[in-house]
NUKOLNU-747130 format. One record per residue (C-alpha): residue number from 0; x, y, z. Coordinates in steps of 0.5 Angstrom, whole numbers. Example, Ala and Ser with C-alpha at 12.3 -4.5 7.8 and 13.67 -1.06 7.14 Angstrom:
# NUKOLNU-747130
{node 0 {25 -9 16}}
{node 1 {27 -2 14}}
# end
This chain:
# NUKOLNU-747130
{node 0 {117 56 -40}}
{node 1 {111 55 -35}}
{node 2 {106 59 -36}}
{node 3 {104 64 -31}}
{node 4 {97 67 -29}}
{node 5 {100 72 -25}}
{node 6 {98 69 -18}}
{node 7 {102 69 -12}}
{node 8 {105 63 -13}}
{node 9 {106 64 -21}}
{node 10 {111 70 -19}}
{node 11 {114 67 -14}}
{node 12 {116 61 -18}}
{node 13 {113 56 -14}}
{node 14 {109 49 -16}}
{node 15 {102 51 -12}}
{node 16 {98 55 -18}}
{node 17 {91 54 -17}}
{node 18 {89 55 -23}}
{node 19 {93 52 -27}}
{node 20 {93 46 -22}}
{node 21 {85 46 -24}}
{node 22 {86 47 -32}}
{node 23 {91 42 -31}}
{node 24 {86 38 -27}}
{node 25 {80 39 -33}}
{node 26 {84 37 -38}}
{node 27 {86 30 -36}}
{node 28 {79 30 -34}}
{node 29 {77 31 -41}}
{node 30 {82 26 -44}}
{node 31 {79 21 -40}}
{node 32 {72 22 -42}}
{node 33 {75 22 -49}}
{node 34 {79 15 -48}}
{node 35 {74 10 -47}}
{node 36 {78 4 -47}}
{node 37 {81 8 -41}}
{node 38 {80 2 -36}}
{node 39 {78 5 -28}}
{node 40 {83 3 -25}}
{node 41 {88 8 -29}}
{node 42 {84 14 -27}}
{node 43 {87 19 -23}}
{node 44 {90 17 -17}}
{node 45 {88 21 -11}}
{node 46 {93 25 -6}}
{node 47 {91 27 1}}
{node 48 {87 33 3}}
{node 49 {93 37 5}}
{node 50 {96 36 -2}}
{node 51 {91 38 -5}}
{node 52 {88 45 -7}}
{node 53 {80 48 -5}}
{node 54 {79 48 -12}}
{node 55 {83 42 -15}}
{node 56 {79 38 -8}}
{node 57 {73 41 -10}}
{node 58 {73 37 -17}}
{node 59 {75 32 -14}}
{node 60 {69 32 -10}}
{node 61 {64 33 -16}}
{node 62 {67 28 -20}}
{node 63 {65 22 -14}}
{node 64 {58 25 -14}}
{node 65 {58 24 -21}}
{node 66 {60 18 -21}}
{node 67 {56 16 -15}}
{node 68 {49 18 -19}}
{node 69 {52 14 -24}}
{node 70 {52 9 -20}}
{node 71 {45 9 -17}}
{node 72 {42 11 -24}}
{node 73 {44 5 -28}}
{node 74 {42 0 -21}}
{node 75 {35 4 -22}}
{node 76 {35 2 -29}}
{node 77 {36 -5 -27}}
{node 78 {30 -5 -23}}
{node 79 {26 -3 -27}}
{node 80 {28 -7 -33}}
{node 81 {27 -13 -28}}
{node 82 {21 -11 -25}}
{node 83 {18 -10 -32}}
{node 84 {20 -18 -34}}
{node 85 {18 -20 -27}}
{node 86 {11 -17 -30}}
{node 87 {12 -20 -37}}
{node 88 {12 -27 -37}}
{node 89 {8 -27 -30}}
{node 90 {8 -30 -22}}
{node 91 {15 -31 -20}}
{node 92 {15 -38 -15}}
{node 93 {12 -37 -8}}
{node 94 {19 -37 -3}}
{node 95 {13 -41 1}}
{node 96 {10 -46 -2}}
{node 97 {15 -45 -8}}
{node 98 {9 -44 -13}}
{node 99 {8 -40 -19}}
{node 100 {0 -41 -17}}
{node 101 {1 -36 -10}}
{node 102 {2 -30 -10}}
{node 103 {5 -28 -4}}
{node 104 {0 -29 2}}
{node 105 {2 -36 3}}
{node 106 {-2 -41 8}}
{node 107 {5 -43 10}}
{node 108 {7 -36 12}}
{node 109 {10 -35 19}}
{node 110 {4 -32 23}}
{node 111 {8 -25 25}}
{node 112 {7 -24 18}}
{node 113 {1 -26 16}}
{node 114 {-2 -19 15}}
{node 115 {-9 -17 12}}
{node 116 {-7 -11 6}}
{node 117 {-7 -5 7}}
{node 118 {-12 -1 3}}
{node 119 {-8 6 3}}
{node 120 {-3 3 0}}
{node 121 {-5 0 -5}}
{node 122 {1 4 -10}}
{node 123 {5 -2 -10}}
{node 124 {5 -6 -16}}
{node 125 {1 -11 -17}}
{node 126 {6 -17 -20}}
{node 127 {11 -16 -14}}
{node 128 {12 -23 -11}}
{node 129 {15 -25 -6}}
{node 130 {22 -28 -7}}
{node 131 {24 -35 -9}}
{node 132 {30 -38 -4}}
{node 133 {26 -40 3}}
{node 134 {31 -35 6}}
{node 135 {30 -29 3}}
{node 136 {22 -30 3}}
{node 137 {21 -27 11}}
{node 138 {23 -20 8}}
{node 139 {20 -21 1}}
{node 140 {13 -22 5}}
{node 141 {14 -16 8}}
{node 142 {16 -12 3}}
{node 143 {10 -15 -1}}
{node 144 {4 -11 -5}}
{node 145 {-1 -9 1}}
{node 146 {-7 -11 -4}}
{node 147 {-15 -11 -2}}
{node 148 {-19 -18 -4}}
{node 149 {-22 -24 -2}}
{node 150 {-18 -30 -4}}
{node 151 {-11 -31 -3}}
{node 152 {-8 -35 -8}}
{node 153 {-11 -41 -11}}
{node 154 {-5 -45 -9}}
{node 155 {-8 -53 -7}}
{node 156 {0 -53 -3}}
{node 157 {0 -46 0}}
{node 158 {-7 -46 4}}
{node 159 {-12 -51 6}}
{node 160 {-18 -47 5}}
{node 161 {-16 -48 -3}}
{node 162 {-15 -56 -3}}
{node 163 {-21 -59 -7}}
{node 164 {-27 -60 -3}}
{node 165 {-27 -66 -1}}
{node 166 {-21 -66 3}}
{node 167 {-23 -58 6}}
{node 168 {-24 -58 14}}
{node 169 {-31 -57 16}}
{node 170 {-34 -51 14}}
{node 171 {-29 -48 9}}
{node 172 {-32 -45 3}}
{node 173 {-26 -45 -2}}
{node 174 {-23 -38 0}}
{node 175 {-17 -36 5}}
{node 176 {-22 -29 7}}
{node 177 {-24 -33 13}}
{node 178 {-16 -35 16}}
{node 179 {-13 -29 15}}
{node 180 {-13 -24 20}}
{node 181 {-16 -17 18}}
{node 182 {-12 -11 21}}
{node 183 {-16 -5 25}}
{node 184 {-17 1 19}}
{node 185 {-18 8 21}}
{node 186 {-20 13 16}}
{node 187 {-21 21 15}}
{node 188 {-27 23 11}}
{node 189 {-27 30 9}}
{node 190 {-33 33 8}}
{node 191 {-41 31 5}}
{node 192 {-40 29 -2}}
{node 193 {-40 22 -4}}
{node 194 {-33 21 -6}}
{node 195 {-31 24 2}}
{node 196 {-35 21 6}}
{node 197 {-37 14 9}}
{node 198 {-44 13 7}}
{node 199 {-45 7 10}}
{node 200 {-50 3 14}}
{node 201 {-50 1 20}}
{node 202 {-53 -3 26}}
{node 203 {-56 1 32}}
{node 204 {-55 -6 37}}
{node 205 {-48 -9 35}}
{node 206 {-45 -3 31}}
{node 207 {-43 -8 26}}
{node 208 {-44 -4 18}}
{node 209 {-49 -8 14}}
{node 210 {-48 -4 8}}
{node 211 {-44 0 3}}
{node 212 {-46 5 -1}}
{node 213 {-43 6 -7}}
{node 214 {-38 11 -8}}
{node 215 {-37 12 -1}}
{node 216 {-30 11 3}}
{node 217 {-34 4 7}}
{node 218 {-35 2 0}}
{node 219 {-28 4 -3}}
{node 220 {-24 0 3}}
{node 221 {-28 -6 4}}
{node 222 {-31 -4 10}}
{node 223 {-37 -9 10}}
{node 224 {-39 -13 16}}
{node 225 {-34 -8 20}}
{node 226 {-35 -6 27}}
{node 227 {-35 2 29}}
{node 228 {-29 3 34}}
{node 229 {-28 10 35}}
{node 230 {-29 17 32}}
{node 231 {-24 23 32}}
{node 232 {-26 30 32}}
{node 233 {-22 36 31}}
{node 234 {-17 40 35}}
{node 235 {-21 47 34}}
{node 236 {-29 48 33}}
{node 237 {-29 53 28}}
{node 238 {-26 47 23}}
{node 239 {-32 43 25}}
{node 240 {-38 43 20}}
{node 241 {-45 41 19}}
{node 242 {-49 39 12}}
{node 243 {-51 46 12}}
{node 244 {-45 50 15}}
{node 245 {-40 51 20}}
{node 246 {-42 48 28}}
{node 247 {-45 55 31}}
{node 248 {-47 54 38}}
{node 249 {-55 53 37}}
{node 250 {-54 46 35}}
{node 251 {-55 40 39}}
{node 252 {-49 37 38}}
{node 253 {-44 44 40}}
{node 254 {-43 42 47}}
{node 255 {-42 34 46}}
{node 256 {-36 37 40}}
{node 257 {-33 43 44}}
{node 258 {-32 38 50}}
{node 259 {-29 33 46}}
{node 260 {-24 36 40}}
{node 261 {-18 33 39}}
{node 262 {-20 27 43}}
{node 263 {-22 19 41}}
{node 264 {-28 19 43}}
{node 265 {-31 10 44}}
{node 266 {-38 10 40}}
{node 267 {-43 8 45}}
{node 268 {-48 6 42}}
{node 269 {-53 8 48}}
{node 270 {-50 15 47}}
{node 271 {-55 19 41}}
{node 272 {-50 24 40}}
{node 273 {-45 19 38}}
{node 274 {-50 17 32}}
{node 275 {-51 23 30}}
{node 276 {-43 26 31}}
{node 277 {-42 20 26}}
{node 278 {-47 22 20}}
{node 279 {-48 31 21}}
{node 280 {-41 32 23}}
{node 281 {-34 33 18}}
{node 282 {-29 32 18}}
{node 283 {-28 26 22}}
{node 284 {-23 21 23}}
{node 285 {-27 14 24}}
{node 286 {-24 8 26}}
{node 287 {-26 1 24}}
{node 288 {-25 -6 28}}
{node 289 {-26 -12 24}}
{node 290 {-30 -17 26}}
{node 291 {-28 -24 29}}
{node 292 {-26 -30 25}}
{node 293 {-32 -34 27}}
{node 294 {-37 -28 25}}
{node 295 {-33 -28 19}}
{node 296 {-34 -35 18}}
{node 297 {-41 -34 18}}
{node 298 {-42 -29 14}}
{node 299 {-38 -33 9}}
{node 300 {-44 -39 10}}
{node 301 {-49 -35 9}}
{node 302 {-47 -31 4}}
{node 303 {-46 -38 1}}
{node 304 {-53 -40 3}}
{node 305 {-56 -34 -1}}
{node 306 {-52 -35 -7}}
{node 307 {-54 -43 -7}}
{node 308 {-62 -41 -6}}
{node 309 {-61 -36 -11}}
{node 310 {-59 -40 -16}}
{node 311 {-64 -46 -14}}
{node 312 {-70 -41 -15}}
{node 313 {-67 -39 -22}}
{node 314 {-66 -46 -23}}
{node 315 {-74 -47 -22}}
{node 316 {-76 -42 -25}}
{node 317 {-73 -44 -32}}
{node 318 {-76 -51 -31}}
{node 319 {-83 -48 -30}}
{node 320 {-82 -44 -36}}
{node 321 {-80 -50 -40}}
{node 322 {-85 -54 -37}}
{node 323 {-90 -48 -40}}
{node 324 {-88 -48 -47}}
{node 325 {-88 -56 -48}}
{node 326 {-96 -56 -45}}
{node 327 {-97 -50 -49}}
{node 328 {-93 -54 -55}}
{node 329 {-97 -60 -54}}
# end
């Protein structure tokens, strides 16, 4: 005889015991587990919601978000161990240039999506690629690793920054720092200390930052040869702090900042107040542009120029030293 739990339906002779339906329902479940060469297709065929009662749906619904995570867990895991092959034996092919040599930012790269790295984003994984069929490398060069550097890759196919030098446009120094656009970046700098401020140098006449301390924010995000655009200020006063501490109303710069909170200020560089917002005023939000492509280029040159002159006096110097010991030897 059937067992009776002592329920509405049990006394009444009928079929809708909820409990045994789900003692039943856990008990298939458990048989299943245990029969691994059970195949899918053999599990439990479902009825529809109204045959089914509050607590046997409630398994029912457990057991799919069960399976789902499953799911998602081995397609995690499978990522995971792509990527660290991926990582193991090195570059995977550019989808552009279909180079092992590239390493995403190829020449040949449409110009909608030819970025320059964004440095807050730096997280992502330095060896991924983008992917090998020419149609899937669209998505895969925006999904590429934002990374900060000057060189693309040394590819002779992808860039013609990077063919040998005699066949290099006029010019070009070897690298593909002065044909890839750079992006306009906005930073916040905290307070005073070295680690959280800017702690850059910068022209009075063009704005342009000519040097970076180490340490400082300009130097972490590369901002040498930028232009200071613009600067933000806090939305209340009391947020506002010099070196020495908070912004009372006897400093020169409480006027300019109260008249001023929460809005983007454009530096002019004829304005004192905007100089010294900039070095006596935190926290605040500074937004640098970069420079044009053919400053870029010059900049390039003369610091190629530097180097050559460099390397030319050491040279000499060496030479003036051997030229010493052999005069005194002889």
């Amino acid at each position: 005889p059937r067992r009776r739990c002592g329920c509405r339906p049990c006394l009444r002779g009928g079929e809708g015991c909820w409990p045994l339906r789900a003692r039943r329902a856990r008990e298939e479940e458990a048989e299943r587990a245990q029969s691994p060469q059970t195949p899918p297709q053999e599990a439990v065929q479902l009825h529809s919601a109204a045959d089914l009662g509050p607590i046997e749906a409630a398994l029912v619904a457990a057991r799919r978000a069960e399976e789902l995570r499953r799911a998602r867990e081995a397609e995690r895991q499978a990522v995971e161990e792509r990527l660290a092959a991926e990582a193991s034996v090195g570059h995977r092919p550019c989808g552009w240039c279909h180079s092992s040599a590239c390493d995403g930012l190829c020449w040949q790269q449409p110009v909608e999506l030819r970025a320059w790295p964004s440095p807050l984003s730096t997280a992502a994984s330095s060896n991924s690629h983008s992917a090998s069929s020419q149609t899937s490398a669209p998505a895969a060069a925006r999904d590429m690793p934002q990374r900060a550097r000057s060189r693309c890759c040394p590819c002779s196919r992808c860039c013609p920054c990077c063919r040998p030098s005699s066949a290099r446009p006029a010019g070009c120094l070897g690298g593909c720092f002065c044909l890839l656009p750079l992006k306009v970046k906005t930073l916040y700098a905290a307070g005073f200390d070295v680690s959280e401020n800017f702690k850059f140098t910068y022209s009075p006449l063009t704005g342009e930052i000519t040097d970076c301390a180490p340490g400082g924010l300009a130097a972490r995000y590369n901002l040498l040869h930028y232009r200071v655009r613009s600067f933000f200020l806090p939305h209340r006063l009391a947020e506002i702090f010099t070196e020495s501490g908070p912004l009372v109303e006897g400093h020169g710069l409480h006027a300019f900042a109260r008249a001023n909170l929460g809005k983007e200020v454009w530096l002019d560089l004829r304005r004192p107040e905007h100089g010294r917002t900039l070095r006596e005023l935190r926290p605040l939000t500074v937004t640098f542009e970069p420079p044009s492509r053919t400053s870029r280029r010059m900049q390039l040159l003369e610091e190629a120029q530097l180097k050559a002159a460099l390397a030319a006096s050491r040279e000499e110097v060496l030479i003036k030293r051997a030229m010493d010991v052999s005069l005194r030897q002889g």
